[in-house]
N, C-alpha and C positions, 0 to 999 in steps of 0.2 A: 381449450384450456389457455387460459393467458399467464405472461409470467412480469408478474409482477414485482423488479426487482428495485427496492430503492433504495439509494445513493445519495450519501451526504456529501457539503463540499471537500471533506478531506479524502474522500474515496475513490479510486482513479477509477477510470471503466472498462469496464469488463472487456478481457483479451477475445478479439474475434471468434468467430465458430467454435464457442467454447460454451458449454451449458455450466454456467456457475451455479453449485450448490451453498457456497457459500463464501465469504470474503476470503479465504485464506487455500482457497482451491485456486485464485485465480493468482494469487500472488508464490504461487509456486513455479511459476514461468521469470520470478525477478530476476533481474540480474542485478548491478550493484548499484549502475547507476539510478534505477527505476527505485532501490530503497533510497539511495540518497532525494530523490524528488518527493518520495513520501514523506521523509522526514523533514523537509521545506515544507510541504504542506502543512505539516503537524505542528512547526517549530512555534507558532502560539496558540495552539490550539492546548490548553492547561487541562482538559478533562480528561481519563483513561490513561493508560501505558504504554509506554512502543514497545514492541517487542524486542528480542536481543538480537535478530539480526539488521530492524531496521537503527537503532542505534551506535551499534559495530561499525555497518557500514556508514553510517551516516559523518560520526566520528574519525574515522578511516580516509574518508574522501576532504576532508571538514581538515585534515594535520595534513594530508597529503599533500 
């Protein structure tokens, strides 16, 4: 079986020895800085929504 898993530029990659089911399995390992870096990624990216904690943090690190 192969695992065919694809990845867009704004999607970071997948955390080691870790079988990702899907994008939001693997970002349960964030910590605050790794949202802030997502949200740099995101920050033109105008299509879909961040979620509220990459926003929070994003925001948070952004006044801090």
């Amino acid at each position: 079986m192969e695992n065919n898993i694809k990845l867009d530029k704004a999607t970071p990659p997948p955390l080691p020895r870790s079988t990702v089911a899907n994008n939001h399995s693997a970002e349960a390992n964030y910590g605050i800085i790794d949202w802030f870096k997502k949200g740099m990624r995101n920050y033109t990216n105008f299509s879909g929504r961040a979620r509220r904690k990459e926003y929070w943090y994003f925001f948070l690190v952004q006044w801090g």
